[in-house]
C-alpha positions as CSV (number, residue, x, y, z in Angstrom):
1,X,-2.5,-27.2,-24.8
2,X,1.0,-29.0,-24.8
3,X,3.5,-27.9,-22.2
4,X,5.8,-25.6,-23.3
5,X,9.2,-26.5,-25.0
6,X,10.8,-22.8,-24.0
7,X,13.9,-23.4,-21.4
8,X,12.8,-22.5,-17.7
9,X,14.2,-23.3,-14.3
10,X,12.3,-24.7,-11.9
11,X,12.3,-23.8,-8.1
12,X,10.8,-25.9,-5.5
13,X,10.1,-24.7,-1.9
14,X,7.7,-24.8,0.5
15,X,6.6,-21.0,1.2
16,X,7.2,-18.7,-1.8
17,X,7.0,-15.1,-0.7
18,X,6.3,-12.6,-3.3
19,X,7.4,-9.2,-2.1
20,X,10.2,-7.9,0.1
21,X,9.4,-5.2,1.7
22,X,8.2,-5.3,5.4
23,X,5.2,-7.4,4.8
24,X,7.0,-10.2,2.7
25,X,10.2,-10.0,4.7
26,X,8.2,-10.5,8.4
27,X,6.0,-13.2,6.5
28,X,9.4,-14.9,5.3
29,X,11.0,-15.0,8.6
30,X,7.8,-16.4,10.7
31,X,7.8,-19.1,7.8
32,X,11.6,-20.3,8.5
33,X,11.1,-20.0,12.4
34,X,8.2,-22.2,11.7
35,X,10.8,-25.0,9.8
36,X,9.8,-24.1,6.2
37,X,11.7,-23.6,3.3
38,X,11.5,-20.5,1.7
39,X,11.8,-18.5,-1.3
40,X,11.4,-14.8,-1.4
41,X,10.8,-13.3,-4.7
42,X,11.8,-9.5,-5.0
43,X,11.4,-7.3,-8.3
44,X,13.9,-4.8,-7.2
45,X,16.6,-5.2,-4.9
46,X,16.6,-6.6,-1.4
47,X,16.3,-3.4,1.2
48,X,14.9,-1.1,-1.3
49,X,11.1,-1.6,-1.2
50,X,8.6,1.1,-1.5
51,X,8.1,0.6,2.7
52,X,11.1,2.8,3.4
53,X,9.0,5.6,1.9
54,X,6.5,5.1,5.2
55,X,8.9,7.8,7.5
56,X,7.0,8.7,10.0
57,X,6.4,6.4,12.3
58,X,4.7,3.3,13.1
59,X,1.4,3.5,15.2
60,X,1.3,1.0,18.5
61,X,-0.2,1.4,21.7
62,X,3.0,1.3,23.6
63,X,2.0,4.4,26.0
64,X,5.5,5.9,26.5
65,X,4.4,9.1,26.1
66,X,0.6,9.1,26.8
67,X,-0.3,7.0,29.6
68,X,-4.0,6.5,29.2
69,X,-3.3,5.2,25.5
70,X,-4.5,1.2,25.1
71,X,-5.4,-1.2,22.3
72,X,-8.9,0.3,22.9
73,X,-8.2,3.8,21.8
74,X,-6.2,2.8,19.0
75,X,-8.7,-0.2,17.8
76,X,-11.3,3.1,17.9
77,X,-9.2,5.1,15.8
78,X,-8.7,3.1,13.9
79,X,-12.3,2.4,12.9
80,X,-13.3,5.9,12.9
81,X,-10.9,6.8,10.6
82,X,-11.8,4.1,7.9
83,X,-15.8,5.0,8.6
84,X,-16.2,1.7,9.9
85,X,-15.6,0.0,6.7
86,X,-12.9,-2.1,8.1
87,X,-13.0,-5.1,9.0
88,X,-13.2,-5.0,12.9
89,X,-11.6,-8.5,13.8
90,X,-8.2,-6.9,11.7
91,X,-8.4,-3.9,13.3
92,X,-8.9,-6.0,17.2
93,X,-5.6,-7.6,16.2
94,X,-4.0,-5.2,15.0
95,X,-4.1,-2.9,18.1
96,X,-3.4,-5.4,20.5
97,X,-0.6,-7.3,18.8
98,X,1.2,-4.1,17.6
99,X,2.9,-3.0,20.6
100,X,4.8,-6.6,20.9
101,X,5.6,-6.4,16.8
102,X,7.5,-3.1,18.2
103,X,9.3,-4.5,20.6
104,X,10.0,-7.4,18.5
105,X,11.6,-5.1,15.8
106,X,13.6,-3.4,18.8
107,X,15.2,-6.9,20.0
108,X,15.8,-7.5,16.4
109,X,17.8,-4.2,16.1
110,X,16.4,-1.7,15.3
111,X,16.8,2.0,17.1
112,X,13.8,4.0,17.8
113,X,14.4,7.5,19.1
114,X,13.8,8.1,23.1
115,X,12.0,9.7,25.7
116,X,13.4,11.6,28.5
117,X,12.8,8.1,30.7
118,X,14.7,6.2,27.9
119,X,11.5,4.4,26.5
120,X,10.4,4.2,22.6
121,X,9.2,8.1,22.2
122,X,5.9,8.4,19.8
123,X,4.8,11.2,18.1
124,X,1.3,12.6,17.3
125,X,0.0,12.2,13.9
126,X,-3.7,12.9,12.3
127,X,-6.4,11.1,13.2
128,X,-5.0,9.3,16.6
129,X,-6.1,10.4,19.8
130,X,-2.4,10.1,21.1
131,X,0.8,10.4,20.3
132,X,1.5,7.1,19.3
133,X,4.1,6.6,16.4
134,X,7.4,5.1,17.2
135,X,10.0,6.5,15.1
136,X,13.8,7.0,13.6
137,X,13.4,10.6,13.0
138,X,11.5,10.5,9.4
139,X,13.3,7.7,8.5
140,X,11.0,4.9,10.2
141,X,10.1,2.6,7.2
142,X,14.2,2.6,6.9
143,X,14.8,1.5,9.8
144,X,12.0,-1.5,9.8
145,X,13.7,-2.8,6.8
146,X,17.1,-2.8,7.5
147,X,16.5,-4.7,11.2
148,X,13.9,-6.8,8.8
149,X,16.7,-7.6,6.5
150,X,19.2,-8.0,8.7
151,X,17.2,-10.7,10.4
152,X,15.9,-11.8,7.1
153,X,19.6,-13.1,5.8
154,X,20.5,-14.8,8.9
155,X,17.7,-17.1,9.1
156,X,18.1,-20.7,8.3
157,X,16.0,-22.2,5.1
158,X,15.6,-18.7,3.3
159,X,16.7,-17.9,-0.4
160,X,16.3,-14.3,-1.7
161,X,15.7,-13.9,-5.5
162,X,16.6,-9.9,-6.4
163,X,15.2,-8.5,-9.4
164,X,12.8,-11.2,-10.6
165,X,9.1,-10.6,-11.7
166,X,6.2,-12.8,-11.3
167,X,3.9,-12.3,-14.1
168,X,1.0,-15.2,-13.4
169,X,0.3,-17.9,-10.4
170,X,0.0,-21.2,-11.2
171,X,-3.5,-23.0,-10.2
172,X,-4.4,-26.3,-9.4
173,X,-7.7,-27.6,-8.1
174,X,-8.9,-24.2,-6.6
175,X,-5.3,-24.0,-5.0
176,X,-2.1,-22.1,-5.6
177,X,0.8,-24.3,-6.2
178,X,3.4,-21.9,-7.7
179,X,4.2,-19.1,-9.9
180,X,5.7,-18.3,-13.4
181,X,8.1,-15.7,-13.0
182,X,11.5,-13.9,-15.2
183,X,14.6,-12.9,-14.0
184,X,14.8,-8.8,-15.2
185,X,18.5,-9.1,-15.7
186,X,19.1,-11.7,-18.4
187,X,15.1,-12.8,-19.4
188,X,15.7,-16.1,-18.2
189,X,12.4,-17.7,-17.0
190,X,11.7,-19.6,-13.6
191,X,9.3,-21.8,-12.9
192,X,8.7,-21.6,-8.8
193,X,6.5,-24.7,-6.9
194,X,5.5,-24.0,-3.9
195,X,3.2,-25.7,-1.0
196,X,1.9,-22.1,0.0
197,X,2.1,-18.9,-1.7
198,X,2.6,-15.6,0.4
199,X,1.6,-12.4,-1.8
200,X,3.3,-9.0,-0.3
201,X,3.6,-6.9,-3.4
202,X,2.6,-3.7,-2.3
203,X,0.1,-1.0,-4.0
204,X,-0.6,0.2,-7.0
205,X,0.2,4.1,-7.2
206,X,1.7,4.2,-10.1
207,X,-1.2,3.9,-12.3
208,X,-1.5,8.0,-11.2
209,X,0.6,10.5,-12.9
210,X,1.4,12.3,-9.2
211,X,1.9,9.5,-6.5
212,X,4.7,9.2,-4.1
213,X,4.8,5.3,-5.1
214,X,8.1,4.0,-6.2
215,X,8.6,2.4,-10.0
216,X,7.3,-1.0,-8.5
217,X,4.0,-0.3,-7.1
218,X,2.3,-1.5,-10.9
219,X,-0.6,-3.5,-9.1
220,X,0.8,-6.7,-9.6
221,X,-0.1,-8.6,-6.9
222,X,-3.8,-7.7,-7.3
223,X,-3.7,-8.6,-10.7
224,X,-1.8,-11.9,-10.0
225,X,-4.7,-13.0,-8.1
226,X,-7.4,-11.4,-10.0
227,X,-6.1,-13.5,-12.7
228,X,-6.0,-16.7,-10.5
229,X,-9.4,-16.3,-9.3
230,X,-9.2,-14.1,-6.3
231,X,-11.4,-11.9,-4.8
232,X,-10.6,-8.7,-4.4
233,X,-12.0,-5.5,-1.8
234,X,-12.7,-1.8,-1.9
235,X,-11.0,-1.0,-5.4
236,X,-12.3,2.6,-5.0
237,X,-10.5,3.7,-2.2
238,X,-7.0,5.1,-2.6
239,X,-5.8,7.8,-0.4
240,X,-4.1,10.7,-1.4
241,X,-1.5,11.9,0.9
242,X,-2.1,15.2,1.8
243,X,1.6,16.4,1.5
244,X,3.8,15.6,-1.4
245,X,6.2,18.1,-3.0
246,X,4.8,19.9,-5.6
247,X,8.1,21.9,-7.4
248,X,10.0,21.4,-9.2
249,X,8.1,19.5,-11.4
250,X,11.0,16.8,-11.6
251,X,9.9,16.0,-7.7
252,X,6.2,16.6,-8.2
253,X,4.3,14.0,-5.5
254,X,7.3,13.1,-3.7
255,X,6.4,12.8,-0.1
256,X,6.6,15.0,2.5
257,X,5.9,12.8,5.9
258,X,3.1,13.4,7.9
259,X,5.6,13.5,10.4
260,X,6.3,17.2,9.6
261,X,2.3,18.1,10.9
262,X,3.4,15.8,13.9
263,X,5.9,17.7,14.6
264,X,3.8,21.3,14.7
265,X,4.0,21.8,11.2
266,X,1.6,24.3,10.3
267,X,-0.7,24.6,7.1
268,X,-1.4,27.7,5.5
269,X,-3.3,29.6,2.6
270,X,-1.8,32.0,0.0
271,X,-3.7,34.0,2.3
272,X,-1.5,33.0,5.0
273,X,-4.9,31.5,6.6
274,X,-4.3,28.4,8.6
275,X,-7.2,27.0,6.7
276,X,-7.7,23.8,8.3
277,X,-9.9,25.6,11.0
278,X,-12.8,25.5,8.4
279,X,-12.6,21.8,7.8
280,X,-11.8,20.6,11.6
281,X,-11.1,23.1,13.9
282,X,-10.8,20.4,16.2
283,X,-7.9,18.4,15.0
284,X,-6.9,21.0,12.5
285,X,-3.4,20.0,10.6
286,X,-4.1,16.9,12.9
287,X,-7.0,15.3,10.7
288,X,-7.1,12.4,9.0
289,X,-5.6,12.5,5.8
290,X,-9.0,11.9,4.0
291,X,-9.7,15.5,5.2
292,X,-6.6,17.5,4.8
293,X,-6.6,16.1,1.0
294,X,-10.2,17.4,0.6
295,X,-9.2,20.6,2.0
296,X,-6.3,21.5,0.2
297,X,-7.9,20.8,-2.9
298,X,-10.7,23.0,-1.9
299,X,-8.4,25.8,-1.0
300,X,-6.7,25.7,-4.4
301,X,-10.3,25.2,-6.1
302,X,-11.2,28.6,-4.5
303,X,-8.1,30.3,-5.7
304,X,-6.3,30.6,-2.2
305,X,-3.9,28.1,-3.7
306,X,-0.2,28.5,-3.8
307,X,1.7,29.7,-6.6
308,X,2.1,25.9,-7.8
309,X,-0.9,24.9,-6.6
310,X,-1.1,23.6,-3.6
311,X,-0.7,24.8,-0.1
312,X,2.0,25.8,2.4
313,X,3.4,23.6,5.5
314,X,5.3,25.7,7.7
315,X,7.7,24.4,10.2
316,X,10.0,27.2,10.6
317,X,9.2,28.4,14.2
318,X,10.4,25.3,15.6
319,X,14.3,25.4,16.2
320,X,16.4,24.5,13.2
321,X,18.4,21.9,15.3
322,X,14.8,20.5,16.5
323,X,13.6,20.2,12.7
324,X,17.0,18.7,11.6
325,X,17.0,16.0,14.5
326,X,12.9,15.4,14.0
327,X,13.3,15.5,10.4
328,X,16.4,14.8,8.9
329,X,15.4,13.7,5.9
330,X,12.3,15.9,4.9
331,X,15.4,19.0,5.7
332,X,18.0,17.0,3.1
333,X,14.8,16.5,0.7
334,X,13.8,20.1,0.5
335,X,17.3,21.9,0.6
336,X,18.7,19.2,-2.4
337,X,15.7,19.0,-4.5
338,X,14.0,22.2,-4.3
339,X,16.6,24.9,-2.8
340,X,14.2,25.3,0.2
341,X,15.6,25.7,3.7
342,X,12.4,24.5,5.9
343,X,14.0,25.9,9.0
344,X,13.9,29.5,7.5
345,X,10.9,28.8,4.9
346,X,7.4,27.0,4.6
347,X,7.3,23.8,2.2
348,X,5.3,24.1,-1.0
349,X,2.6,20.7,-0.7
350,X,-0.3,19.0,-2.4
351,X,-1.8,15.9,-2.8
352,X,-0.5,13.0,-3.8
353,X,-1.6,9.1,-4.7
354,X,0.0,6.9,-1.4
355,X,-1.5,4.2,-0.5
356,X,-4.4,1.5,-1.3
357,X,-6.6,0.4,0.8
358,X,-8.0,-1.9,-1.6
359,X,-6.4,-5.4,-2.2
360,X,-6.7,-9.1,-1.8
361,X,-9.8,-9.8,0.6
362,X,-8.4,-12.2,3.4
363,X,-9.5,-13.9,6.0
364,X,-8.5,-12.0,9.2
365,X,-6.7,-13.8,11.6
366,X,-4.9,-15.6,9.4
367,X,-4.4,-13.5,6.0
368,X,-5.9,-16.7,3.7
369,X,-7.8,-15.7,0.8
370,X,-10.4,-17.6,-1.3
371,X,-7.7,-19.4,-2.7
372,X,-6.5,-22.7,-0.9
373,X,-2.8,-21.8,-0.8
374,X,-2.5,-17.9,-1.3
375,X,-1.9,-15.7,1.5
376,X,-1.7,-12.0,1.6
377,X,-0.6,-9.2,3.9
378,X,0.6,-6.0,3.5
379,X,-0.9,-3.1,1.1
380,X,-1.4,-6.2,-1.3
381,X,-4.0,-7.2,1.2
382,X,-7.4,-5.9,2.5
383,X,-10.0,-5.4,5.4
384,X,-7.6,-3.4,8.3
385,X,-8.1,0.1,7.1
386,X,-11.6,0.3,6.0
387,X,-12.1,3.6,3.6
388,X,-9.5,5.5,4.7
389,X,-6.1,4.2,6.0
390,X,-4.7,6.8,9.3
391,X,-1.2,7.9,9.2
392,X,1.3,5.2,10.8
393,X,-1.0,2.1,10.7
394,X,0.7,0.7,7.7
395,X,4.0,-0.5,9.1
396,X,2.4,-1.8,12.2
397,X,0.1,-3.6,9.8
398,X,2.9,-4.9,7.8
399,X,4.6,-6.4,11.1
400,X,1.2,-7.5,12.7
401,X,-0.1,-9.4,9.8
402,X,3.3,-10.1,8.1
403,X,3.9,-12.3,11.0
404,X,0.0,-13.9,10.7
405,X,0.3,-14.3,7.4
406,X,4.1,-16.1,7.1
407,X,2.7,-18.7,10.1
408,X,-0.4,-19.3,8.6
409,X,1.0,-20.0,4.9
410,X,3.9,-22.6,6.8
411,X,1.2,-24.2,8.5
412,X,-1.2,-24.8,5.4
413,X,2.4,-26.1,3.5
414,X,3.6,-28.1,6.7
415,X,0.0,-29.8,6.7
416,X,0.8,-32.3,3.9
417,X,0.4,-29.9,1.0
418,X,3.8,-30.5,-0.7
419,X,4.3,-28.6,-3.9
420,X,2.9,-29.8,-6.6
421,X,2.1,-29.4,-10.5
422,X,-0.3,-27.4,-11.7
423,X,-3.1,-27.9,-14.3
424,X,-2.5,-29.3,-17.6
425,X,-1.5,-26.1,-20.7
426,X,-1.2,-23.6,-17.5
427,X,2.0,-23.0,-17.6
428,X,1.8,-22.8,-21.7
429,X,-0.6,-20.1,-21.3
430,X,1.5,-18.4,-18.7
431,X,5.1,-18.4,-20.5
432,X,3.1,-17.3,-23.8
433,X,1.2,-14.3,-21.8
434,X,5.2,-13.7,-20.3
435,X,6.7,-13.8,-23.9
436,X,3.6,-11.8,-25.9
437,X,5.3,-8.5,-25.8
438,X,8.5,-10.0,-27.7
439,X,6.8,-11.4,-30.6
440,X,6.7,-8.2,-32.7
441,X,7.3,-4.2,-33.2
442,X,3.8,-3.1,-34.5
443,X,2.0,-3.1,-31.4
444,X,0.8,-0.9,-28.8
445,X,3.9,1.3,-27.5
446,X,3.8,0.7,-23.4
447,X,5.5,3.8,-22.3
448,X,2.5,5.9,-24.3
449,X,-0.1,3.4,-23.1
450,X,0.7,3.9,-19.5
451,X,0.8,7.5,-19.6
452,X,-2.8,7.7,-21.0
453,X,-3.4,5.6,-17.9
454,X,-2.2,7.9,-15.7
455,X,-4.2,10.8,-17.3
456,X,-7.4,9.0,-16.9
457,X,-7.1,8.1,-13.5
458,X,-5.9,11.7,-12.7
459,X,-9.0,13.4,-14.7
460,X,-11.3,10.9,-14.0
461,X,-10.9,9.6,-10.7
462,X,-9.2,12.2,-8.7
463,X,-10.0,13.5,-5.2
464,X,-13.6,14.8,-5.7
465,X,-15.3,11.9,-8.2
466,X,-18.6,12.1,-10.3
467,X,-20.2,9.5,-12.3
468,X,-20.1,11.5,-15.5
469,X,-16.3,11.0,-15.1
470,X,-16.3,8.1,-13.9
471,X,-18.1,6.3,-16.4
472,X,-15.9,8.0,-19.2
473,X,-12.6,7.1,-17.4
474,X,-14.3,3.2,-16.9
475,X,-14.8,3.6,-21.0
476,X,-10.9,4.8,-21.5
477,X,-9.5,1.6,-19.7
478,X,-11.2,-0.4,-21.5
479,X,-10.1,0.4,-24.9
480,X,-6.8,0.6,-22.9
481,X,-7.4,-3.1,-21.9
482,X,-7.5,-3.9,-25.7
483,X,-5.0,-2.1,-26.6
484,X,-2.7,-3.6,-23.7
485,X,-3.4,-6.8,-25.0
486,X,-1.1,-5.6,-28.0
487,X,1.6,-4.1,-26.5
488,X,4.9,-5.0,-28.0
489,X,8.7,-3.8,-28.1
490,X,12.0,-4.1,-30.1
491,X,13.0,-8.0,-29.5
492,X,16.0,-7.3,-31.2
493,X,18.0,-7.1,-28.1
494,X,16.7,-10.2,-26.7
495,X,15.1,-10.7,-23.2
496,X,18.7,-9.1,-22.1
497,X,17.9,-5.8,-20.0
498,X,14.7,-5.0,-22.0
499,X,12.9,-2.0,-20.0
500,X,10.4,-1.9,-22.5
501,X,9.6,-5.8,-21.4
502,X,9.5,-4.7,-18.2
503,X,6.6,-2.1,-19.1
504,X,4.5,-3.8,-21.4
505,X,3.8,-6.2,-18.5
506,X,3.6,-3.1,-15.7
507,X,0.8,-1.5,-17.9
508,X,-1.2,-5.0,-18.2
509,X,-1.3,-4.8,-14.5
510,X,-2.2,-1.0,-14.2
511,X,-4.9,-1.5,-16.8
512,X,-6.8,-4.4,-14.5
513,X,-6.7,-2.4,-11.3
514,X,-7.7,0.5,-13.3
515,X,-10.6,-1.2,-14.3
516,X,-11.9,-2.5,-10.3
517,X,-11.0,0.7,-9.2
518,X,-13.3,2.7,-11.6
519,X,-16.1,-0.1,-11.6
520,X,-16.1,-0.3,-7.8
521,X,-16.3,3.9,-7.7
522,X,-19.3,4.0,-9.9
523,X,-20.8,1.6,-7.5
524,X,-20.5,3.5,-4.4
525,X,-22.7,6.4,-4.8
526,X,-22.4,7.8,-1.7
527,X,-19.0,9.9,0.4
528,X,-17.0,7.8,2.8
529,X,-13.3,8.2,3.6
530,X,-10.8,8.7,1.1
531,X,-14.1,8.0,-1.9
532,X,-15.3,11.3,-2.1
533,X,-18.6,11.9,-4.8
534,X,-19.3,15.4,-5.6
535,X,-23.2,14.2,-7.0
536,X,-22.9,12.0,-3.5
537,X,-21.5,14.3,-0.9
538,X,-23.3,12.3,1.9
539,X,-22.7,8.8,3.3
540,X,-25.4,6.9,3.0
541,X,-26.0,4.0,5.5
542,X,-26.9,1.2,3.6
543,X,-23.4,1.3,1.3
544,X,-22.1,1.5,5.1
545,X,-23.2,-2.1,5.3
546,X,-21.5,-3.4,2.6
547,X,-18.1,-4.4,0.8
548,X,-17.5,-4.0,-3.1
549,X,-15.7,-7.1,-4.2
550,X,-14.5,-7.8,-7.9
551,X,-13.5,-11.2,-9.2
552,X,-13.0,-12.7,-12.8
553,X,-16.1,-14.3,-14.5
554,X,-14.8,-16.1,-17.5
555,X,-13.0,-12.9,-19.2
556,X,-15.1,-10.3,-17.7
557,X,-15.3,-8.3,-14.5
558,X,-17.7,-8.8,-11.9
559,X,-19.1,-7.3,-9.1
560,X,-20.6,-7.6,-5.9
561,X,-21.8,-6.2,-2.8
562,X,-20.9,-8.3,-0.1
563,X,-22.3,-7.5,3.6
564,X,-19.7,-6.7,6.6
565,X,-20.1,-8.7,9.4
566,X,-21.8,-6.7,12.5
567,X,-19.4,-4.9,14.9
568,X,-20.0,-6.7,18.1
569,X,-21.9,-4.7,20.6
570,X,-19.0,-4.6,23.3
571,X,-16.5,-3.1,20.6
572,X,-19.1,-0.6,19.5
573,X,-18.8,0.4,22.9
574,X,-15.6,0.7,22.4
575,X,-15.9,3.0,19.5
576,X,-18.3,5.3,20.7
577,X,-16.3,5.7,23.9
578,X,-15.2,9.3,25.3
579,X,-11.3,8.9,25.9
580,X,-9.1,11.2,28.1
581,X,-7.2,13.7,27.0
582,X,-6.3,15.8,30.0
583,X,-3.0,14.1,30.4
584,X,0.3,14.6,31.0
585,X,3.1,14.0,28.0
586,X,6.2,12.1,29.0
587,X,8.3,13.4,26.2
């Protein structure tokens, strides 16, 4: 195919970062202190990724407030909580290079709240053995990205390109070399070469009707290196936050921090039952988030649901001045959008699509994926959480590997591999995939495509899975792959702001991750984590073993079971240990 004669600008660089929130932003600033030039690509606007919706806290073994926390207890956790599906080298890291990532971010700016000895204060949240969340009040993720940013913009060799869209990477000899991308504002496309390419998009949640995901979390990065020939990790396991706001219906999934439960938020029944005594009287509203989902839905199931279906989270017999320091914003959320004063009255909650742990499968240490070139951290990026992804671990994990990532991609660019072309008719292919939606007014209608998306995901893949639905949900996507193929919008405005542009290449993304997730679901016929199988209910040991991966075979899916590598004894050791929780709190 002939190169293209449609006018594009071309960017040259030697890191190209695609994704601004924590992830890309901490990979973009270890590539500049490493001497690289760098481009960071961002589809909204710079400060405003879907990480400030992570308000919580961010989980690192910093013992401020329980001494006999260590990397050990949180590395255990950690694997528990994901049902040892993880990938235990990421999960090693992790916990030990977490606390310095913290303190990092502190010397970079950013103000955590304090204990009574003037040290970082952490707060309990489900499925950790200690309190170990540093926080902003419930606006954490805020915080990391404004100290992020701030940082971001004063380092040397960095460009930031707000509201720009990558729609295909750009291949040559088994390596990334760059990316097609437009500019949302005026249609104008950009051509970006690159010696390394950094993927930090972010999830998916958006291809459910009730997720607490922002407009951007379409998939793309997955489907950008699906499409390149990446492999990709666990597509059936998504988590569904336990507490999003359920009414009104304008704020249905909206999230409701786990930092409320941290905080001695309590759960409740119509009944005015603290059911979570029946599902883990141990940990009770305390549970990992795989759990609490389950069990509100079971509650509703068995009609002790709340008027709107869900369940109530009560905070009211703490002090109102307590709540509105703790919680500032979950207190502003509930009194603007839903006339609720949580210091007088419990908070109406239910489930509610968060988080993938799914993604690009990486190579631990240093976030490289099959790909000569790509790198990946972030939810973009898989192996740390395993099936089931605890409460506070993300922005840690942003910071932890962010920084992995951004030095590994510099040092694969710095070591002679200079940006380059890419393979002859490539870029043809890519501007014509870019442009297809333009070229008529018949086609598919993108809006109404990606609503049937988010019904079949929601019927057919929801908390409590079967094949039967499965396999009919698999059979919907793929006439909806057909379809997507046709999408098509009004071009009589131009490339100008064109939403429906915008869409019709949203919904090709949603429709690919659709399809791993629901082929990867079928697979695993057994319950683990946050993949729950009603004709399954057990785990079963074997599936333990392995890893669903999904690549592209010519136009086609494919799948395969790869094995996990073996936990080594001594960190098994680790896992199974008994840890101390007769302690004092230094709060």
């Amino acid at each position: 195919m002939a190169e293209p004669t449609v006018n594009y600008d071309e960017v040259s660089t030697d890191v190209l970062v695609i994704g601004a929130g924590g992830a890309g932003m901490r990979g973009a600033i270890a590539a500049a202190q490493a001497g690289c030039r760098v481009q960071v690509i961002c589809k909204s606007l710079l400060g405003k990724a879907h990480t400030v919706m992570a308000e919580g806290g961010m989980a690192a073994a910093l013992a401020n407030v329980a001494k006999p926390d260590s990397w050990k207890t949180h590395f255990s956790d950690t694997m528990k909580g994901g049902k040892l599906l993880n990938n235990w080298r990421m999960a090693e890291i992790h916990a030990k290079e977490a606390p310095e990532r913290v303190l990092e971010l502190e010397r970079w700016g950013a103000i955590f709240d304090r204990n009574a000895k003037g040290l970082i204060h952490q707060r309990s949240f489900g499925g950790h053995t200690y309190p170990r969340l540093a926080h902003i009040g419930d606006r954490t993720g805020l915080e990391l990205i404004r100290s992020l940013q701030d940082k971001l913009v004063h380092s040397p060799g960095v460009d930031v390109h707000m509201e720009v869209t990558v729609t295909r990477l750009l291949v040559r000899d088994g390596r990334v070399c760059g990316a097609l991308a437009y500019r949302r504002q005026d249609g104008g496309l950009v051509v970006y070469r690159a010696g390394a390419v950094l993927l930090a998009s972010g999830g998916l949640g958006k291809i459910y009707r009730v997720t607490s995901n922002s407009w951007e979390s379409t998939g793309d990065g997955t489907a950008l290196a699906y499409h390149a020939g990446a492999i990709l990790q666990d597509c059936e396991m998504v988590q569904f936050h336990p507490t999003g706001m359920i009414w009104p219906p304008g704020v249905r999934g909206l999230l409701v921090t786990e930092g409320v439960r941290g905080e001695g938020g309590l759960l409740r029944n119509s009944q005015g039952e603290r059911f979570m005594e029946k599902y883990d009287a141990e940990r009770m509203e305390l549970s990992t988030r795989d759990v609490v989902a389950r069990s509100i839905n079971q509650e509703v199931l068995e009609g002790r649901g709340t008027p709107h279906g869900g369940a109530f989270l009560d905070i009211s017999h703490k002090p109102a001045d307590f709540i509105k320091s703790k919680l500032p914003s979950m207190w502003e959320q509930f009194h603007e959008l839903a006339d609720v004063d949580i210091t007088k009255e419990p908070m109406e909650v239910a489930p509610t699509i968060h988080y993938a742990m799914s993604g690009v499968r990486v190579e631990p240490a240093t976030g490289a994926s099959n790909l000569a070139g790509l790198f990946a951290a972030g939810e973009v990026a898989c192996g740390l959480h395993g099936a089931n992804r605890l409460g506070g671990n993300s922005l840690s994990d942003l910071l932890v590997f962010g920084k992995r990532a951004g030095d590994a991609a510099a040092a694969f660019a710095q070591a002679g591999h200079k940006a380059v072309g890419w393979e002859s008719g490539q870029l043809s292919e890519a501007i014509a995939y870019t442009l297809r939606p333009l070229t008529g007014e018949d086609g598919e209608n993108p809006y109404k495509l990606h609503a049937e998306l988010q019904d079949a995901l929601t019927r057919h893949a929801p908390i409590i899975r079967e094949e039967k639905g499965l396999r009919v949900g698999l059979g919907k996507v793929k006439e909806m792959q057909e379809r997507a193929a046709r999408v098509a919008v009004a071009a009589r405005g131009g490339r100008h702001f064109n939403p429906g542009w915008h869409a019709s290449l949203d919904v090709q993304s949603m429709v690919d991750n659709a399809e791993a997730l629901f082929v990867s679901a079928i697979e695993r016929r057994e319950s683990r984590g946050a993949h729950t199988r009603s004709d399954y209910p057990a785990p079963d040991e074997e599936l333990g073993k392995v890893n669903f991966v999904v690549e592209k075979d010519g136009e086609e899916l494919k799948l395969d079971a790869i094995a996990k590598e073996a936990i080594p004894d001594e960190l098994m050791e680790v896992i199974n240990a008994k840890w101390n929780t007769d302690y004092t709190r230094e709060d």
